[in-house]
TIFITI-138361 format. One record per residue (C-alpha): x, z, y; residue number from 1. Coordinates in steps of 0.001 Angstrom, whole numbers, plus 500000, padded with zeros to 6 digits. Layout:
BEGIN
SEGU      xx      zz      yy    n
SEGU       X       Z       Y  NUM
...
END
This chain:
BEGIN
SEGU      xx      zz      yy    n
SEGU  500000  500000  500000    1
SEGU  501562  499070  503614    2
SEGU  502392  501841  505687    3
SEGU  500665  501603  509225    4
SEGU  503134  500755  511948    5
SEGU  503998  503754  514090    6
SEGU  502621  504343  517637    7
SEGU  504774  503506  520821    8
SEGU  506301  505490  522397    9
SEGU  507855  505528  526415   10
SEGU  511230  506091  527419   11
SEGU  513058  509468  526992   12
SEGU  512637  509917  530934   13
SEGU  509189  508523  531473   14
SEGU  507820  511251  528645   15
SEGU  510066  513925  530745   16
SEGU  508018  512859  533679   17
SEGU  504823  512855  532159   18
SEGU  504972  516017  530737   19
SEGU  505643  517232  534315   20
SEGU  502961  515560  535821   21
SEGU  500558  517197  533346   22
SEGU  502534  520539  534658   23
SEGU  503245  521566  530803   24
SEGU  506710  523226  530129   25
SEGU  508201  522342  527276   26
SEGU  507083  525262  525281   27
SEGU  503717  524583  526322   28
SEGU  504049  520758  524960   29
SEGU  505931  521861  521388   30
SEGU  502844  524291  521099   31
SEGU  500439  521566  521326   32
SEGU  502432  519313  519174   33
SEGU  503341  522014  516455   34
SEGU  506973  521775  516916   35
SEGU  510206  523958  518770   36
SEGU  510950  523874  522124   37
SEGU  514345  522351  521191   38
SEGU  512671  519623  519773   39
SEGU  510942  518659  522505   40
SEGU  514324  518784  524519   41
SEGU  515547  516857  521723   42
SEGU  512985  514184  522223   43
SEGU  513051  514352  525913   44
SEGU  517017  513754  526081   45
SEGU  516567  510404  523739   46
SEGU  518824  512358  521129   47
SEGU  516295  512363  518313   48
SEGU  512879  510571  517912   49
SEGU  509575  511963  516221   50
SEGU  508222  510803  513117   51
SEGU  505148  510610  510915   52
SEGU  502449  513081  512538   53
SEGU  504546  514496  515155   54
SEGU  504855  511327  516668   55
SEGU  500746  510489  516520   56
SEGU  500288  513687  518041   57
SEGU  503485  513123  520787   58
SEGU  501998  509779  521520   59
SEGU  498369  510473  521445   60
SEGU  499504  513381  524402   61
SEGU  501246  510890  526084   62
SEGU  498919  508641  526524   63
SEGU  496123  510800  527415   64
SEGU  498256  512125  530189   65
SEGU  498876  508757  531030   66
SEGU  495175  507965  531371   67
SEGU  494602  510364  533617   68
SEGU  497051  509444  535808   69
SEGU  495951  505785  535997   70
SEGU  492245  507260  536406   71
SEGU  493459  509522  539275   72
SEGU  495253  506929  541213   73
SEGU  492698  504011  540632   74
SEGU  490083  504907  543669   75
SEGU  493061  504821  546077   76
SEGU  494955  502152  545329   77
SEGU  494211  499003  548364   78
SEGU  493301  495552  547351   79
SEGU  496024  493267  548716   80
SEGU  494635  490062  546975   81
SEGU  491288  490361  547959   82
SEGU  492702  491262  552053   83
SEGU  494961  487777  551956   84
SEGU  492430  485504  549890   85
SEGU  489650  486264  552815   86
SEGU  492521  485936  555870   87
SEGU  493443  482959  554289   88
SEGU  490243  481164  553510   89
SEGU  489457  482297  557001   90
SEGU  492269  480382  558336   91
SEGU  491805  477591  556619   92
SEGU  488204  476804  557571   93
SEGU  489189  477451  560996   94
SEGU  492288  475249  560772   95
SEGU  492433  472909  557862   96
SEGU  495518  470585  559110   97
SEGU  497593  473660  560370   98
SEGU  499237  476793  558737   99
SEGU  497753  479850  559577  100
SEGU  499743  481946  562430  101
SEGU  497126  484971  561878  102
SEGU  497264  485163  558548  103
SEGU  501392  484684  558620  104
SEGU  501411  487186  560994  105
SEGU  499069  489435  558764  106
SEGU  501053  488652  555930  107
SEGU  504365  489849  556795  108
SEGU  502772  493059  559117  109
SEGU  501284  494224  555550  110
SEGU  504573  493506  553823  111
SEGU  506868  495381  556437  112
SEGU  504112  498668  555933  113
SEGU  504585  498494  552341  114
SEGU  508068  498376  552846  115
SEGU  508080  501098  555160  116
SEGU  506116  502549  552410  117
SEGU  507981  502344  549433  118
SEGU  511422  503170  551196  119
SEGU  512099  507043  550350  120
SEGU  512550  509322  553311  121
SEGU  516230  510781  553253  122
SEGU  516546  514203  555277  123
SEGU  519597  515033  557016  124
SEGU  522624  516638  555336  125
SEGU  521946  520130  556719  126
SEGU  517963  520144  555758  127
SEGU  519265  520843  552352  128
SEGU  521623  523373  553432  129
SEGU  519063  525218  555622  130
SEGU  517073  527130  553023  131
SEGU  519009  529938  550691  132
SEGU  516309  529431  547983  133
SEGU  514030  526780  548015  134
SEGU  510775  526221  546054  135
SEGU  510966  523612  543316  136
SEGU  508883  520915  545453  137
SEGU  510962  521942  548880  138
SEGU  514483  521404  546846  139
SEGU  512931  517788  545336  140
SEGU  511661  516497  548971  141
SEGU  515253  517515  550189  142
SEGU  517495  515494  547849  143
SEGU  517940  511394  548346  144
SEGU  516682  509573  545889  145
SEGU  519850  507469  544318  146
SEGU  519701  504378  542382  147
SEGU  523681  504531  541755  148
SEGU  524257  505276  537869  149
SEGU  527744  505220  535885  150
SEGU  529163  502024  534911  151
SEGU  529498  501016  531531  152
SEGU  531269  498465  530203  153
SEGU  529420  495316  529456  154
SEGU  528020  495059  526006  155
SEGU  529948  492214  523990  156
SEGU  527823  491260  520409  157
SEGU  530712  489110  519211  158
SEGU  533057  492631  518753  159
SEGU  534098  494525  515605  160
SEGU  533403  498603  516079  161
SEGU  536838  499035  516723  162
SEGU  536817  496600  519914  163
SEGU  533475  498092  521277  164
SEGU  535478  501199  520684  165
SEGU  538501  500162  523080  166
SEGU  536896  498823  525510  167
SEGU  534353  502106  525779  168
SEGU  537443  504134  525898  169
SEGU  539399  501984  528444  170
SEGU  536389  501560  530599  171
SEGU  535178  505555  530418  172
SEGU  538183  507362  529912  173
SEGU  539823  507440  533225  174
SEGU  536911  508656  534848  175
SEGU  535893  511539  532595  176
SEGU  539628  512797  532478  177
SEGU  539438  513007  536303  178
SEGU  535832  514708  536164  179
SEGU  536815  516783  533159  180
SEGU  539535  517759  535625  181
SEGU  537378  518500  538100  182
SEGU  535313  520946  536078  183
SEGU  538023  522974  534141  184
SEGU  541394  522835  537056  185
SEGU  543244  522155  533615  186
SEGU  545018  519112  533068  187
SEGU  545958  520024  529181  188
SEGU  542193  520583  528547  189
SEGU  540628  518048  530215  190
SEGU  543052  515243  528444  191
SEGU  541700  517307  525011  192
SEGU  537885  517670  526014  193
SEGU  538041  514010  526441  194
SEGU  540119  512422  523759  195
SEGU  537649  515124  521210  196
SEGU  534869  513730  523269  197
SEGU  535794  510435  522251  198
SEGU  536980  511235  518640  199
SEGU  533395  512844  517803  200
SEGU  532108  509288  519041  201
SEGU  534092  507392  516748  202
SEGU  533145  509352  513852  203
SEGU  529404  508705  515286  204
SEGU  530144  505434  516027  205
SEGU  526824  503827  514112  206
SEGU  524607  506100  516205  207
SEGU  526815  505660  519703  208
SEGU  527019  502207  519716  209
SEGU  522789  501653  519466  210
SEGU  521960  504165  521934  211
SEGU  521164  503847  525551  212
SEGU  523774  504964  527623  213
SEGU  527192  504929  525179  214
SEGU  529010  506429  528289  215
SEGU  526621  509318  528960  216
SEGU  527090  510053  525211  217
SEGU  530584  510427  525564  218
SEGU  530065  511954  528861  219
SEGU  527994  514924  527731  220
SEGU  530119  515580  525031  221
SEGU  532969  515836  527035  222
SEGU  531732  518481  529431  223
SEGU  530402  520490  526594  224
SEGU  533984  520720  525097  225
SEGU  535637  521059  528247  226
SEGU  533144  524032  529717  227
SEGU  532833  525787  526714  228
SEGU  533293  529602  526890  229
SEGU  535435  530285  524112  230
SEGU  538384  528239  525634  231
SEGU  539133  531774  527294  232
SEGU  540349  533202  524088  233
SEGU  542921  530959  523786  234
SEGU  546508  532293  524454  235
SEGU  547484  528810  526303  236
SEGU  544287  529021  528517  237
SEGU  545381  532170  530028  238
SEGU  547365  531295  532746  239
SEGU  546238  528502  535379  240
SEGU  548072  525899  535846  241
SEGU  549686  524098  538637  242
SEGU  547711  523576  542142  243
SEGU  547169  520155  543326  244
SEGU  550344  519254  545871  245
SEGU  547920  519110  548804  246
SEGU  546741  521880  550650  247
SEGU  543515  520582  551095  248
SEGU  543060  519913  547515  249
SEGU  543614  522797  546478  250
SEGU  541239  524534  548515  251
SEGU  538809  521889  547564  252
SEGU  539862  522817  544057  253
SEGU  539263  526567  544619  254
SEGU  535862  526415  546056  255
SEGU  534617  524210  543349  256
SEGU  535906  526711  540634  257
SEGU  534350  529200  542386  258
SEGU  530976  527818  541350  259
SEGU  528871  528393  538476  260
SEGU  529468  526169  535586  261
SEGU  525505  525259  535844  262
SEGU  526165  524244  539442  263
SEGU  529223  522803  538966  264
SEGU  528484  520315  535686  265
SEGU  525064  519403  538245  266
SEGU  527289  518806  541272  267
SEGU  529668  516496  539798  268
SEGU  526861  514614  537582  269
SEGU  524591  513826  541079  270
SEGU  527202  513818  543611  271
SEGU  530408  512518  541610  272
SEGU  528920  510385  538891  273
SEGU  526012  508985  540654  274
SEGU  523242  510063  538923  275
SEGU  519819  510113  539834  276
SEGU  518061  513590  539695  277
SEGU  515909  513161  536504  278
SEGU  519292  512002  534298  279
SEGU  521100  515220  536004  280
SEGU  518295  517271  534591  281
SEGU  518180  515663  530740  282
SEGU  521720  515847  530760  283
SEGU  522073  519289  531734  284
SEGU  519214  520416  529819  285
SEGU  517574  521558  532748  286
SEGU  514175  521363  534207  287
SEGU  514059  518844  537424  288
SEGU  513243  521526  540206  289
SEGU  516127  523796  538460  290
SEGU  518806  520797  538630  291
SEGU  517234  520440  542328  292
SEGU  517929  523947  543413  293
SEGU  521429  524018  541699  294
SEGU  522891  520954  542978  295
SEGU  521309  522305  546886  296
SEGU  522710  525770  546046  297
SEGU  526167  523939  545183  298
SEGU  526022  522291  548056  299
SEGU  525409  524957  550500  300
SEGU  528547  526932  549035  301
SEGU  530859  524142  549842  302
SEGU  529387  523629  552985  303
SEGU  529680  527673  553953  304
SEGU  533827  527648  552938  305
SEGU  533967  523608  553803  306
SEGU  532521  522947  556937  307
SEGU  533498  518949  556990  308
SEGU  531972  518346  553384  309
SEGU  528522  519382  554484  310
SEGU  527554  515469  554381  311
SEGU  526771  514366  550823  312
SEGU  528395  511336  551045  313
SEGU  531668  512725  552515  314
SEGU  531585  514874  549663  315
SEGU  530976  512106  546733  316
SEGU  534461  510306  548579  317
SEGU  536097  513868  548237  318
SEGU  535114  514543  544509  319
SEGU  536967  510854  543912  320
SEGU  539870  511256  546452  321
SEGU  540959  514796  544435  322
SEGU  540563  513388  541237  323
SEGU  542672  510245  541819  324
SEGU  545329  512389  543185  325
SEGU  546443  513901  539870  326
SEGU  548360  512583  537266  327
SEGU  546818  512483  534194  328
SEGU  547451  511098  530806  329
SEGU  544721  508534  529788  330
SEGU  543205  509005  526225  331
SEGU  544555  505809  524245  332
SEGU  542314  504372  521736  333
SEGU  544285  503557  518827  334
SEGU  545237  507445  519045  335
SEGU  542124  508667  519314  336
SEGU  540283  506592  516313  337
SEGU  543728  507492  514096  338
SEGU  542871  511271  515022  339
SEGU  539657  511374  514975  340
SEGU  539819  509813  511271  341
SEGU  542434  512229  510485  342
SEGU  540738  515121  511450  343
SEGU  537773  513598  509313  344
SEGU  539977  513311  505782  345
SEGU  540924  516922  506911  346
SEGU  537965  518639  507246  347
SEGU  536259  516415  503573  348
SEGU  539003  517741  501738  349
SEGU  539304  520857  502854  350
SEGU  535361  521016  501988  351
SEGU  536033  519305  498843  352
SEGU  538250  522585  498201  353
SEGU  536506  524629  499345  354
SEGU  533734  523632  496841  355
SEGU  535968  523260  494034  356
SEGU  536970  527470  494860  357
SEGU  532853  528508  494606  358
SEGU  532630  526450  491159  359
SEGU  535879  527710  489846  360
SEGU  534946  531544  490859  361
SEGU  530969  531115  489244  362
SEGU  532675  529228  486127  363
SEGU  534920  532346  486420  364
SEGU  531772  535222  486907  365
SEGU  530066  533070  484396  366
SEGU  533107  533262  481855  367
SEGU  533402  537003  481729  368
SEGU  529746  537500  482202  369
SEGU  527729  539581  479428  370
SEGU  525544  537818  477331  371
SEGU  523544  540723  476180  372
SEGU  521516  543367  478352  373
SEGU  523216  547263  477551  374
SEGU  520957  549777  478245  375
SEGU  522590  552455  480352  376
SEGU  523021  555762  478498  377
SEGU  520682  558602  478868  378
SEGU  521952  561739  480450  379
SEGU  522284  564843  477970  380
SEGU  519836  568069  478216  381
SEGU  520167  571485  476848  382
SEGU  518055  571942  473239  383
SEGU  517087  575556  472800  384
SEGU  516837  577089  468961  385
SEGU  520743  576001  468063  386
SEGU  523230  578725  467928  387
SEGU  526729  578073  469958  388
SEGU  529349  577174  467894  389
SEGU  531885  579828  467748  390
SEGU  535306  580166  466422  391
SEGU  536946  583402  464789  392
SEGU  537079  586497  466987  393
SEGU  539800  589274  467803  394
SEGU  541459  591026  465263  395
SEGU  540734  594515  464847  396
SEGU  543111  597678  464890  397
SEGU  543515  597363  461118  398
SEGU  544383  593755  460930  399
SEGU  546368  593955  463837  400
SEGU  548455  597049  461889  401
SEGU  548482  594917  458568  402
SEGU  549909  591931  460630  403
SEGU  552668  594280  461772  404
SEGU  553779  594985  458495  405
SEGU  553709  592355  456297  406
SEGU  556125  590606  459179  407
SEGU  558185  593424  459107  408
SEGU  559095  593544  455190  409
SEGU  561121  590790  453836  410
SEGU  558937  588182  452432  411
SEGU  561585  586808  449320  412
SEGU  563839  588829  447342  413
SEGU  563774  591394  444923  414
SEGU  561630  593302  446804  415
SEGU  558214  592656  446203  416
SEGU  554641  594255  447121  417
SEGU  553490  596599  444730  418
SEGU  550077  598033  444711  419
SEGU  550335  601924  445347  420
SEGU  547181  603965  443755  421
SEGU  545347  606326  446258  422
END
């Protein structure tokens, strides 16, 4: 029997936005669907897709929202066609051998207003810097809109894996070793966070090279190596290492360490990658309004210690300047798909061993095993009726005096015991 075809789904960001149109956290949306939170983040973040009767019930939700939306914005939406079809058949019977100036003029009044319209309304620098904590809606209104994302490198069909691979690492790498940079002030870990970065991709390389944005794979890997609290622990990541040779780099370096890492992995993403706010907030795991408020909070930090950096664009040339101005070693590719397939052969035979040590010790346990259940023995208890068993008692006065004497005589000889009559 043919299995039904399964329902469509949108994009990773248009469900995001849905689901925040509908106001529904994502707890509120796995509840409904019967499913974790994490999933839903999952689904959100284009990592993972639903399947069978998660994704009826995902798409079914979807779409309903989706509805309603189209319903809500259907009464107020104008009726250009109808406007230009009457101007122009207007014109026309007026003036059948000439164009129409009214209707031209018309025309291109109602296509400046839409314009006008459409164009997003871009506060000043210090609007976003005025408020200490603003509202969700407040922090949205007060950050541009970009349509800037990161460069990837052009998708060739006619290259092996390992080709796509180079030319994803040669295209990518420079950049995230610089932003890694950025993040950590360590030039030894950024140089590791990436080439891992880029190792775990090669060993993913199937699921990499179909998704949507190879580099934001990479990417997000990356900063989760390179941020990662445990790095703290080790005994080379325990003294900082060199400043930057410019003075103002380095205090440009200090205030951005200074940061939270939230703030700090949102600052670089909108401000230093390009990203628009939506793809800061799937990246970061975040919720929109909560990338919003840290990227403004950032902001206003650097500003407060930074006076001249207060303009957002000033402050995307800076976060490229100081990463330029380092030294670096680029990840090469060759090296990393050699390690990263050496660390794979590592890690499958050290499993493989590691197996082969559990069946040798339960062949082992099995081995020396019992094959019969012993019942434990009872413990004994006193039986009353049965004399105590005794052994011979003291000698008296008599036997101790007849004891005395028969060691005193001379047991041999001539001599011998005779019985004497009394």
């Amino acid at each position: 029997m043919p299995q039904s075809p399964a329902p469509p789904l949108p994009s990773p960001k248009e469900r995001r936005r849905l689901r925040e149109a509908k106001s529904l956290s994502q707890a509120d949306l796995a509840a409904k669907v019967g499913v974790t939170r994490e999933t839903v983040r999952s689904w959100e973040t284009g990592r993972t897709s639903p399947r069978g009767r998660k994704r009826e019930a995902y798409a079914k939700l979807l779409n309903a929202v989706a509805a309603e939306q189209a319903a809500a914005e259907a009464p107020h939406r104008p009726e250009p066609k109808k406007t230009e079809r009457a101007t122009t058949s207007a014109s026309t019977s007026s003036t059948p051998s000439t164009p129409s100036t009214a209707g031209g003029r018309s025309r291109s009044r109602s296509k400046s207003a839409a314009k006008r319209a459409a164009k997003p309304r871009t506060p000043a620098p210090h609007a976003a810097a005025a408020s200490t904590a603003p509202a969700a809606p407040t922090a949205l209104r007060s950050l541009p809109v970009r349509v800037t994302k990161a460069e990837a490198p052009p998708e060739q069909p006619d290259l092996t894996p390992a080709q796509a691979f180079d030319a994803l690492c040669a295209g990518c790498g420079p950049g995230l070793v610089r932003q890694a940079y950025l993040l950590t002030g360590r030039r030894g870990l950024a140089q590791e966070s990436v080439e891992r970065a880029f190792q775990l991709a090669w060993q993913r390389w199937p699921e990499v090279a179909v998704d949507r944005d190879p580099a934001g794979w990479v990417r997000a890997a990356a900063y989760e190596y390179a941020m990662s609290p445990w790095h703290r622990f080790r005994p080379g990541q325990r003294h900082p290492d060199a400043p930057p040779a410019q003075a103002a780099d380095r205090a440009f370096l200090d205030v951005l360490l200074s940061l939270p890492p939230a703030q700090r992995r949102a600052l670089m993403l909108y401000d230093g990658v390009g990203l628009d706010l939506p793809e800061t907030a799937a990246e970061t795991e975040a919720s929109t309004p909560a990338a919003a408020n840290r990227i403004l909070h950032a902001r206003e930090a650097i500003a407060e210690r930074l006076p001249d950096l207060a303009d957002p664009e000033v402050l995307h040339q800076r976060l490229g300047e100081v990463g330029k101005a380092e030294k670096l070693r680029l990840p090469r590719a060759e090296r990393v798909r050699t390690g990263s397939e050496y660390r794979a052969r590592f890690w499958t035979r050290a499993a493989i061993a590691f197996t082969a040590l559990i069946i040798g010790a339960t062949a082992l346990t099995l081995r020396n095993a019992p094959t019969h259940y012993e019942p434990p023995q009872a413990p004994g208890r006193a039986i009353s009726g049965v004399p105590p068993r005794m052994g011979p008692g003291p000698l008296t006065y008599e036997d101790t005096t007849l004891r005395e004497k028969l060691r005193a005589e001379f047991p041999n000889g001539e001599e011998r015991l005779t019985p004497e009559a009394r």
